[in-house]
PyMOL Python script that loads the backbone (N, CA, C, O; Angstrom):
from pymol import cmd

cmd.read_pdbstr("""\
ATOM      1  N   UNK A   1     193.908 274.618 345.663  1.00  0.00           N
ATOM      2  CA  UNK A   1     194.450 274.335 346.967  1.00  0.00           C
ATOM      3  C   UNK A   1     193.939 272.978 347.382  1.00  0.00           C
ATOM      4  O   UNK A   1     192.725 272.772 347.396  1.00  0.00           O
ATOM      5  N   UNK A   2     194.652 272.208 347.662  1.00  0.00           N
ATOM      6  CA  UNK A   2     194.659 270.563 347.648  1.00  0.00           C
ATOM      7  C   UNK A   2     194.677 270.542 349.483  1.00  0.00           C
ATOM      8  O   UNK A   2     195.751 270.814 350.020  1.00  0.00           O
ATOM      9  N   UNK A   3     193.591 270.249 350.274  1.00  0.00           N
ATOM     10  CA  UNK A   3     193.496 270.311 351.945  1.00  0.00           C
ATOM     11  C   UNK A   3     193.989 268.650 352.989  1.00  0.00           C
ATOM     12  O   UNK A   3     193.175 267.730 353.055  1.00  0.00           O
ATOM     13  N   UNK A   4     194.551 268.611 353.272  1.00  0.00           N
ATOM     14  CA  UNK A   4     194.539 267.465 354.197  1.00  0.00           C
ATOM     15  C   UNK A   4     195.160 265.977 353.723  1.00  0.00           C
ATOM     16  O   UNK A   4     196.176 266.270 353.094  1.00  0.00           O
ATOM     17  N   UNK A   5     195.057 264.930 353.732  1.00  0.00           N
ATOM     18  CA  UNK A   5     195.125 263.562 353.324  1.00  0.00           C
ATOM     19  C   UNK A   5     193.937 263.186 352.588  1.00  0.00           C
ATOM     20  O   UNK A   5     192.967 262.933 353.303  1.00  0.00           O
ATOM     21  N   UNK A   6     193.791 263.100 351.507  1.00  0.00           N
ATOM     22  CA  UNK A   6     193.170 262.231 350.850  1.00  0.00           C
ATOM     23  C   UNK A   6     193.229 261.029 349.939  1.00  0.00           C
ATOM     24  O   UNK A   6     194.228 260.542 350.469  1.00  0.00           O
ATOM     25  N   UNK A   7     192.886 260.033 348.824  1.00  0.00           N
ATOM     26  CA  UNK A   7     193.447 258.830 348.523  1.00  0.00           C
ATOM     27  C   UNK A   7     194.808 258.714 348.513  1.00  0.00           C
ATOM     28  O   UNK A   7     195.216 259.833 348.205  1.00  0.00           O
ATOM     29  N   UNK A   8     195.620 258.075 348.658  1.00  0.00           N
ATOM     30  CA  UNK A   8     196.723 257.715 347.994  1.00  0.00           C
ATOM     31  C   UNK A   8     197.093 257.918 346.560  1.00  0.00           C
ATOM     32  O   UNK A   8     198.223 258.302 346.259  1.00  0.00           O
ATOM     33  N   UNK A   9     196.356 257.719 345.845  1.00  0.00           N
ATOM     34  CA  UNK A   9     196.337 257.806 344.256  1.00  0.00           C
ATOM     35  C   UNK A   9     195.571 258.898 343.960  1.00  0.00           C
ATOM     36  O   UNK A   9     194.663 259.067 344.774  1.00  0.00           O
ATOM     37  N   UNK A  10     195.626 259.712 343.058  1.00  0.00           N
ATOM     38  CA  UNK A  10     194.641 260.942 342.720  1.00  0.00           C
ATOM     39  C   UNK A  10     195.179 261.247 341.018  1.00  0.00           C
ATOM     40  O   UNK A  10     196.299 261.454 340.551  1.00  0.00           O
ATOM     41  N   UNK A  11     194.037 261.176 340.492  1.00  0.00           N
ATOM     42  CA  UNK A  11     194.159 261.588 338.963  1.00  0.00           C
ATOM     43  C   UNK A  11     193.650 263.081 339.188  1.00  0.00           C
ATOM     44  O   UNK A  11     192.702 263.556 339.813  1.00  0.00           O
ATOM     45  N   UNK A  12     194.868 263.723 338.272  1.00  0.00           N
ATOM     46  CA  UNK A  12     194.443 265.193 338.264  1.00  0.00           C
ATOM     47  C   UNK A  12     195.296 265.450 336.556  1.00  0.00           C
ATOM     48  O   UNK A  12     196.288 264.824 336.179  1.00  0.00           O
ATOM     49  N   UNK A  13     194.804 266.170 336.028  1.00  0.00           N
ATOM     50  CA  UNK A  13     195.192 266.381 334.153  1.00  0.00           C
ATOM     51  C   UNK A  13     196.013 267.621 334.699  1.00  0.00           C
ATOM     52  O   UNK A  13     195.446 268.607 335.170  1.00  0.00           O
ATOM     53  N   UNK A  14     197.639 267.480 334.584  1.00  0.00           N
ATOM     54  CA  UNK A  14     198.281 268.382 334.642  1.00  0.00           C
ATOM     55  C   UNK A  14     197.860 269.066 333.014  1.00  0.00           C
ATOM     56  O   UNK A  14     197.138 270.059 333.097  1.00  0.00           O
ATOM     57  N   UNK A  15     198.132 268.755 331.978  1.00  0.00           N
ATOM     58  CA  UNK A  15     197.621 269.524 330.760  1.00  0.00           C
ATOM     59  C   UNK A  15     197.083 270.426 331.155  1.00  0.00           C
ATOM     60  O   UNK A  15     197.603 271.542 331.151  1.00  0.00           O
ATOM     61  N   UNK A  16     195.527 270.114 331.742  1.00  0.00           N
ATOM     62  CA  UNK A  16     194.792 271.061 331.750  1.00  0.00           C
ATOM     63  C   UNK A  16     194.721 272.277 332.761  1.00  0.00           C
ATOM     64  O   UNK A  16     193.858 273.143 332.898  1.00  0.00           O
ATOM     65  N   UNK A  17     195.900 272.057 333.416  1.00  0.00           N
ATOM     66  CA  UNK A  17     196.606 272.636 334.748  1.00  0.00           C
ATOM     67  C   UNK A  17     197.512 273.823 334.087  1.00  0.00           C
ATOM     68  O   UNK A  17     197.445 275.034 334.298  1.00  0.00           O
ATOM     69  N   UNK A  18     198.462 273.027 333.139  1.00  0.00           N
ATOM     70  CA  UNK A  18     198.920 273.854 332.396  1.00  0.00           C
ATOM     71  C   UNK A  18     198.468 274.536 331.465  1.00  0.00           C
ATOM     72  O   UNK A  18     199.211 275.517 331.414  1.00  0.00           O
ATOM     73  N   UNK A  19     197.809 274.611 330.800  1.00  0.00           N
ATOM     74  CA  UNK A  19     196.796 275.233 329.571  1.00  0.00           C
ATOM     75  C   UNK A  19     196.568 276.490 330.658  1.00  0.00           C
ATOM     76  O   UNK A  19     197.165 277.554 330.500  1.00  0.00           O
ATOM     77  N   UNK A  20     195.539 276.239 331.905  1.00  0.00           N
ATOM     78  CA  UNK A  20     194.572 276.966 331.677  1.00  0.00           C
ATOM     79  C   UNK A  20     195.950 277.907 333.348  1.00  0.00           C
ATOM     80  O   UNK A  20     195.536 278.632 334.252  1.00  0.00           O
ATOM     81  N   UNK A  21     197.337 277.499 333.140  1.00  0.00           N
ATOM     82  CA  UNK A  21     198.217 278.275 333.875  1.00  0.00           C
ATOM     83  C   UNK A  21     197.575 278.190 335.517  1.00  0.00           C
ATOM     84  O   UNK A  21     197.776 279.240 336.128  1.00  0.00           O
ATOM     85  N   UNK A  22     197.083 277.469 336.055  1.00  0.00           N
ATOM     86  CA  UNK A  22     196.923 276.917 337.517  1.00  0.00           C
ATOM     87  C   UNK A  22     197.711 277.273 338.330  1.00  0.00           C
ATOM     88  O   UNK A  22     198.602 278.015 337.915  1.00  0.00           O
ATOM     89  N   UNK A  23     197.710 277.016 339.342  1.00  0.00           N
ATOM     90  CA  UNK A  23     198.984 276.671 340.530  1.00  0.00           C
ATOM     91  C   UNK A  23     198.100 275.899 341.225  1.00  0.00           C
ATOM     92  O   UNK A  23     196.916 276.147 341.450  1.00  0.00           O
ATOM     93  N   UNK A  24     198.817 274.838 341.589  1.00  0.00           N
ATOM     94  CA  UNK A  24     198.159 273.699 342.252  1.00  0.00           C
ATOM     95  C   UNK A  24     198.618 273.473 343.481  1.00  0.00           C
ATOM     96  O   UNK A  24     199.315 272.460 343.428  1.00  0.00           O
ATOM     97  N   UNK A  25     198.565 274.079 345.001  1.00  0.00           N
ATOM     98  CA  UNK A  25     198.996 273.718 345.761  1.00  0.00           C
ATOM     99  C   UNK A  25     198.608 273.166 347.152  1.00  0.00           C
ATOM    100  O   UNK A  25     197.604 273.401 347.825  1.00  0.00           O
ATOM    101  N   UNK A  26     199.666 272.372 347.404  1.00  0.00           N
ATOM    102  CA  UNK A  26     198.884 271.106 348.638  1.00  0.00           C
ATOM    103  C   UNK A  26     199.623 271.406 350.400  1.00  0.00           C
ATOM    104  O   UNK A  26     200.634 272.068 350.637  1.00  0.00           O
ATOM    105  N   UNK A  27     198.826 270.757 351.317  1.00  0.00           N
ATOM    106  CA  UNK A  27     199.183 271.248 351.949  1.00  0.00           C
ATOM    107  C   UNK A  27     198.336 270.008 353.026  1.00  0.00           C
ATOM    108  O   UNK A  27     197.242 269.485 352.814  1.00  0.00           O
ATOM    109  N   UNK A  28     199.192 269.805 354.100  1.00  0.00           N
ATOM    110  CA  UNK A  28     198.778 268.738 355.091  1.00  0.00           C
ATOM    111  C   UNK A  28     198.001 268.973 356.108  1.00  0.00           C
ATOM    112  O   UNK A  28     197.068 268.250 356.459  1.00  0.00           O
ATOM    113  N   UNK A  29     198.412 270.178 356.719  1.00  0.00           N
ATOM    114  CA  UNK A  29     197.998 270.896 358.015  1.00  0.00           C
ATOM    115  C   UNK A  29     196.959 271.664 357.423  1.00  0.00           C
ATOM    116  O   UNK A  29     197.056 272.068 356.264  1.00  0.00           O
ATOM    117  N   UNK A  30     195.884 271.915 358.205  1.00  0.00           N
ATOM    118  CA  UNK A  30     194.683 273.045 357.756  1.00  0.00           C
ATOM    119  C   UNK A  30     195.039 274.277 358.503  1.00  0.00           C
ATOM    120  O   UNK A  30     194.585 275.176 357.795  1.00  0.00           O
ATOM    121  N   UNK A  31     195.586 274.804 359.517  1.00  0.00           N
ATOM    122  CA  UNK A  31     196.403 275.631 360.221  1.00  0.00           C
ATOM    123  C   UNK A  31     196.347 276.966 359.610  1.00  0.00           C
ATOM    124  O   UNK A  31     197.347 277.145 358.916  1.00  0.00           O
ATOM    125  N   UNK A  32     195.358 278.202 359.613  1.00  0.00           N
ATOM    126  CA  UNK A  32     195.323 279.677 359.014  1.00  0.00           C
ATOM    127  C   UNK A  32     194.784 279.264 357.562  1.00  0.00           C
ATOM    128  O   UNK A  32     194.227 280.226 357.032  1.00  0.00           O
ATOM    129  N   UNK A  33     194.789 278.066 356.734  1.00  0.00           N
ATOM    130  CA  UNK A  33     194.416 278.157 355.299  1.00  0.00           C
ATOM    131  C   UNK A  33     192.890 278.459 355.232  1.00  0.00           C
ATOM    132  O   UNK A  33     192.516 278.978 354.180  1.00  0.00           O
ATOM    133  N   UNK A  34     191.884 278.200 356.252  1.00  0.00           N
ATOM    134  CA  UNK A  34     190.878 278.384 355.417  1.00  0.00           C
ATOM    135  C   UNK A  34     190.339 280.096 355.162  1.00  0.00           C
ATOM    136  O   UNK A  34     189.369 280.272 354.425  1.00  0.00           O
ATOM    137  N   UNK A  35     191.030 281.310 355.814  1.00  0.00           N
ATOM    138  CA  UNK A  35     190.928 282.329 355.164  1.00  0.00           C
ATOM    139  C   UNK A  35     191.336 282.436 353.570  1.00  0.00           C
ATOM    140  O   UNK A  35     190.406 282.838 352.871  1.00  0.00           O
ATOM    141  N   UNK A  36     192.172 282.240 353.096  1.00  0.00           N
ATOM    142  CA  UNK A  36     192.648 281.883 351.872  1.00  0.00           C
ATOM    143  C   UNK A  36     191.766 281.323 350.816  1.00  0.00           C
ATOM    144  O   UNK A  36     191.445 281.836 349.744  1.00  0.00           O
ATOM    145  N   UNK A  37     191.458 280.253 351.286  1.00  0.00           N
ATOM    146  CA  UNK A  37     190.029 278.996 350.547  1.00  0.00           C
ATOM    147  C   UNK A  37     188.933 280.316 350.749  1.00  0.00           C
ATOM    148  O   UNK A  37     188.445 280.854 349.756  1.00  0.00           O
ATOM    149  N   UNK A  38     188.645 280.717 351.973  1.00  0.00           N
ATOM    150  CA  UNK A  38     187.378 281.784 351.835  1.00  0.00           C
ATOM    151  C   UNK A  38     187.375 282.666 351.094  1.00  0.00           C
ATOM    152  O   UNK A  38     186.376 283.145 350.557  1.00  0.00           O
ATOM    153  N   UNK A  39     188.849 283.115 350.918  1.00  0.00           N
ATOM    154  CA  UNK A  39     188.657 284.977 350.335  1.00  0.00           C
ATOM    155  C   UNK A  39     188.878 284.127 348.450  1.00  0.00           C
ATOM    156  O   UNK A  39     188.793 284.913 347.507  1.00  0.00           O
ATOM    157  N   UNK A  40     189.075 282.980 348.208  1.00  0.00           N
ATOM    158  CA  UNK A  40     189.109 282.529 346.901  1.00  0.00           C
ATOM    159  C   UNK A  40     187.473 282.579 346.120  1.00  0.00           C
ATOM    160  O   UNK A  40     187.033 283.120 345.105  1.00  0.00           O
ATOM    161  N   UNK A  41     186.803 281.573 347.368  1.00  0.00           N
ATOM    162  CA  UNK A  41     185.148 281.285 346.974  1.00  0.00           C
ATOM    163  C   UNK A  41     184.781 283.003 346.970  1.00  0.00           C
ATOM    164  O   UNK A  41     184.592 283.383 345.815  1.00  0.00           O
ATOM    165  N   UNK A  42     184.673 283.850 347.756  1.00  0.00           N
ATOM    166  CA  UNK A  42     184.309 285.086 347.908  1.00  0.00           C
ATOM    167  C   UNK A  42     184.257 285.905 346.946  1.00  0.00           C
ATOM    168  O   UNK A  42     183.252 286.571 346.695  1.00  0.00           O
ATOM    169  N   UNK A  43     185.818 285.976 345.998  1.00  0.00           N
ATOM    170  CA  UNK A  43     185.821 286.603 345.110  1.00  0.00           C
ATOM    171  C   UNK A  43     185.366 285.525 343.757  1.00  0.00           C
ATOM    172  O   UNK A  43     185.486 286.033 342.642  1.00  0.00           O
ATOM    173  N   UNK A  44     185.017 284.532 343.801  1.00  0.00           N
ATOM    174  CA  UNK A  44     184.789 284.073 342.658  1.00  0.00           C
ATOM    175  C   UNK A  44     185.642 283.570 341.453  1.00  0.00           C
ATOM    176  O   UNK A  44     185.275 283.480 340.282  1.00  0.00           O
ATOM    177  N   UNK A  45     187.074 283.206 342.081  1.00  0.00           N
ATOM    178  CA  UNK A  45     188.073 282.392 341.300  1.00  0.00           C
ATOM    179  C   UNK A  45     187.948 280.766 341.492  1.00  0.00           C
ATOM    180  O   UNK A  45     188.959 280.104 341.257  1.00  0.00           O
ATOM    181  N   UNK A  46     186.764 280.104 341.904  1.00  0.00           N
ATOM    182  CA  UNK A  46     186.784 279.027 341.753  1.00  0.00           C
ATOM    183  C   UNK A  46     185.708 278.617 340.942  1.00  0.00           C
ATOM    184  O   UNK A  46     184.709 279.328 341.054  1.00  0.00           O
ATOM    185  N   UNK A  47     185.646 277.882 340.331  1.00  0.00           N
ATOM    186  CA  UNK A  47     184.333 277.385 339.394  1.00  0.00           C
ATOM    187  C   UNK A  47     183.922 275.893 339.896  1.00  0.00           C
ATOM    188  O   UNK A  47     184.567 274.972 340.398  1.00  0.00           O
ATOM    189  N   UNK A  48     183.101 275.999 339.679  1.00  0.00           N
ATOM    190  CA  UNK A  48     181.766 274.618 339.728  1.00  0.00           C
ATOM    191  C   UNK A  48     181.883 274.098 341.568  1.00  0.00           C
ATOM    192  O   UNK A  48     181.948 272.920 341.919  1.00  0.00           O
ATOM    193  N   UNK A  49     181.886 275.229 342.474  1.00  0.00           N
ATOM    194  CA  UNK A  49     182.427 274.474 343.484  1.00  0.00           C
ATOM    195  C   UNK A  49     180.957 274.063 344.510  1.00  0.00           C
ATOM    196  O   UNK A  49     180.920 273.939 345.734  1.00  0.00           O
ATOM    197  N   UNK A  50     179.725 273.905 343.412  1.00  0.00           N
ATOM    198  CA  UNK A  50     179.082 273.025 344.387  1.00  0.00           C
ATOM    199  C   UNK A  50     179.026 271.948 344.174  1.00  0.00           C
ATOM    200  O   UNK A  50     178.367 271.294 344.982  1.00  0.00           O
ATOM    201  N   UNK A  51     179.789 271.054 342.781  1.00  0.00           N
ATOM    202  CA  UNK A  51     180.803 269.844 342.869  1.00  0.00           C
ATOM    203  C   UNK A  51     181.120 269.423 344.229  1.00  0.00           C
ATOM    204  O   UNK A  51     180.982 268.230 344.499  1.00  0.00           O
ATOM    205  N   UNK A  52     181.513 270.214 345.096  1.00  0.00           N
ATOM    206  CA  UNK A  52     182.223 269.823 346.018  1.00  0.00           C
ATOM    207  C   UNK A  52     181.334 269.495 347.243  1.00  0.00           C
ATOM    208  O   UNK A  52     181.796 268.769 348.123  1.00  0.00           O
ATOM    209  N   UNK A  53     180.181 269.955 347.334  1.00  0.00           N
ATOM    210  CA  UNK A  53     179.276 269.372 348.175  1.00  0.00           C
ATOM    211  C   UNK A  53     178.473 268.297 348.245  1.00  0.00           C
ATOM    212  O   UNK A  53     177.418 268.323 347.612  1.00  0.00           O
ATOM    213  N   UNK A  54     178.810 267.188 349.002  1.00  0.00           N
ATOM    214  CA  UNK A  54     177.622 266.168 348.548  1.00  0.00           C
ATOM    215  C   UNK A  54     176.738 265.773 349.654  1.00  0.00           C
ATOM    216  O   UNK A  54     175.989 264.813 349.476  1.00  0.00           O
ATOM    217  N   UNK A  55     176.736 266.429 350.828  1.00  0.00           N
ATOM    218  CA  UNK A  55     175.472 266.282 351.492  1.00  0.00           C
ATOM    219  C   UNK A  55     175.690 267.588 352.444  1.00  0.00           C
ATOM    220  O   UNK A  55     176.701 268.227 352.734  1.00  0.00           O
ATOM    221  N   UNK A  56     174.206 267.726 352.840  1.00  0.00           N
ATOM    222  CA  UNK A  56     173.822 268.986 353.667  1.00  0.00           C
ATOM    223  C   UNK A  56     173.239 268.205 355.166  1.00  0.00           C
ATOM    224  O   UNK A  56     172.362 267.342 355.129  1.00  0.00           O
ATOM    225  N   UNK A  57     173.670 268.516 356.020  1.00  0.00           N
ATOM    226  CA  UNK A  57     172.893 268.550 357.175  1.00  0.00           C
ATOM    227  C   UNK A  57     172.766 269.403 358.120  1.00  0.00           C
ATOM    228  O   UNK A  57     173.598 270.270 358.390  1.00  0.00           O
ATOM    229  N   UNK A  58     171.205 269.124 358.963  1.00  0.00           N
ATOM    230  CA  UNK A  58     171.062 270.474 359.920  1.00  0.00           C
ATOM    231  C   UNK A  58     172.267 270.268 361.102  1.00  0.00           C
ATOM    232  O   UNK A  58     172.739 269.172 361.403  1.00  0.00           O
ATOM    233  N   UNK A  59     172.715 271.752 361.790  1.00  0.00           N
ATOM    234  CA  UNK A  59     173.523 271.256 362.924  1.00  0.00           C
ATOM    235  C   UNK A  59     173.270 270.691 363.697  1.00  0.00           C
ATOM    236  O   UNK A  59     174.146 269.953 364.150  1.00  0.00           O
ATOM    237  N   UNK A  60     171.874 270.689 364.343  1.00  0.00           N
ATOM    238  CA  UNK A  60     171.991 269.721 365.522  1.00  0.00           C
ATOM    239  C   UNK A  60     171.788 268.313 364.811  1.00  0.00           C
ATOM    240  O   UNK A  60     172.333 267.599 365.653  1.00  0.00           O
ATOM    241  N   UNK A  61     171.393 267.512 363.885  1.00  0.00           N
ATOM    242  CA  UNK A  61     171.852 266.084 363.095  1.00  0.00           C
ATOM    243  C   UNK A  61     173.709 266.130 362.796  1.00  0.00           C
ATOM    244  O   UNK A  61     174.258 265.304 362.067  1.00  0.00           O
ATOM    245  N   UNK A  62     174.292 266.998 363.354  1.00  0.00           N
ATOM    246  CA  UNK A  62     175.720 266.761 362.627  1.00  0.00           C
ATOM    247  C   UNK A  62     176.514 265.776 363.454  1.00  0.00           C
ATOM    248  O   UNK A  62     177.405 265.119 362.917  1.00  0.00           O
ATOM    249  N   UNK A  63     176.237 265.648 364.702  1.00  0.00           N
ATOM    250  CA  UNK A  63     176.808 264.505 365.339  1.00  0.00           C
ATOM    251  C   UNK A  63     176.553 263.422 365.166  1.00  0.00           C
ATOM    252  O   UNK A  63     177.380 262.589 365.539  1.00  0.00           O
ATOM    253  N   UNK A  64     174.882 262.820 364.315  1.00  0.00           N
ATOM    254  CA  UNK A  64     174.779 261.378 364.182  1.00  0.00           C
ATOM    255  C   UNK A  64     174.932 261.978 362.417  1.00  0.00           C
ATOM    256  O   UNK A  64     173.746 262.236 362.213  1.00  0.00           O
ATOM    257  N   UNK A  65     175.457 262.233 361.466  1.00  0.00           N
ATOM    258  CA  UNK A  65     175.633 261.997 360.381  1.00  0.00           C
ATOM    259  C   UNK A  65     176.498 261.913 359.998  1.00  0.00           C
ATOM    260  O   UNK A  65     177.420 262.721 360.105  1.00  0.00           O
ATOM    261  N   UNK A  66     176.492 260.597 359.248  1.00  0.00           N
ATOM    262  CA  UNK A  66     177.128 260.056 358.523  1.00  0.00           C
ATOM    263  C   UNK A  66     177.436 259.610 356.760  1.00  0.00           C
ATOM    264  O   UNK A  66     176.377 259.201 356.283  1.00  0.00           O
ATOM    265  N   UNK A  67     178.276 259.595 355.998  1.00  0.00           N
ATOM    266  CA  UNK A  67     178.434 259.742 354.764  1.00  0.00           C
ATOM    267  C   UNK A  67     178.524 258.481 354.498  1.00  0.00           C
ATOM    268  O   UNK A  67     179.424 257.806 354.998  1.00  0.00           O
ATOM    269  N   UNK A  68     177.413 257.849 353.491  1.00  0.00           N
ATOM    270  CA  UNK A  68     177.844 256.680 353.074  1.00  0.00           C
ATOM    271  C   UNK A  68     179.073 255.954 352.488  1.00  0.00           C
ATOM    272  O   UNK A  68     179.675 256.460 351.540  1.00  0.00           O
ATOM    273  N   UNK A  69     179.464 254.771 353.032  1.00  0.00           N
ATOM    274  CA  UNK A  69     180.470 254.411 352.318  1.00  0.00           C
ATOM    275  C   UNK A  69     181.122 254.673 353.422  1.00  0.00           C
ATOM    276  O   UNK A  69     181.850 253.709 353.660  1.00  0.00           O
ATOM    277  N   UNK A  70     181.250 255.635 354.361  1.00  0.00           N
ATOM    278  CA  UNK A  70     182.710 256.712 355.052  1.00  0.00           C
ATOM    279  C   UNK A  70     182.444 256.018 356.503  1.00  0.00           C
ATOM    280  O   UNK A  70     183.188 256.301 357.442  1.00  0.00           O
ATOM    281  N   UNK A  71     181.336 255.079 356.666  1.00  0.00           N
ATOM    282  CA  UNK A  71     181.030 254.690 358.126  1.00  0.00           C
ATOM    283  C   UNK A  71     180.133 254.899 358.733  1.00  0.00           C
ATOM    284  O   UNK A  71     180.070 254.503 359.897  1.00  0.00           O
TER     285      UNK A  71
END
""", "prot")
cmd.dss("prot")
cmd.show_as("cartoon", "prot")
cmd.util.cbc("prot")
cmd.orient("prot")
């Protein structure tokens, strides 16, 4: 599940999309999807997804943090 706007350009290996029988789907609006994304991580059909984290902060630091590079 592909969330929001991101680069313009995006390399993704359909091959390996197809091989391993995927469904790849995108979507602009975040609107009801993140039950979906939850009940995916929950049951454990996603792999390597702390890939997807690259920084942690406490909540009350979440208003002055910032991601390098991002501003």
């Amino acid at each position: 599940m592909l969330f929001g706007m991101g680069s313009c350009d995006v390399t993704l290996s359909f091959s390996a999309a197809t091989l391993r029988e995927v469904d790849i789907h995108g979507l602009f609006r975040y609107a009801n999807k993140y039950p979906a994304a939850l009940a995916l991580l929950a049951f454990g059909k996603l792999e390597n997804v702390e890939k997807l984290i690259t920084h942690r902060f406490r909540l009350k630091d979440t208003a002055h943090a910032s991601i390098p590079g991002k501003g």
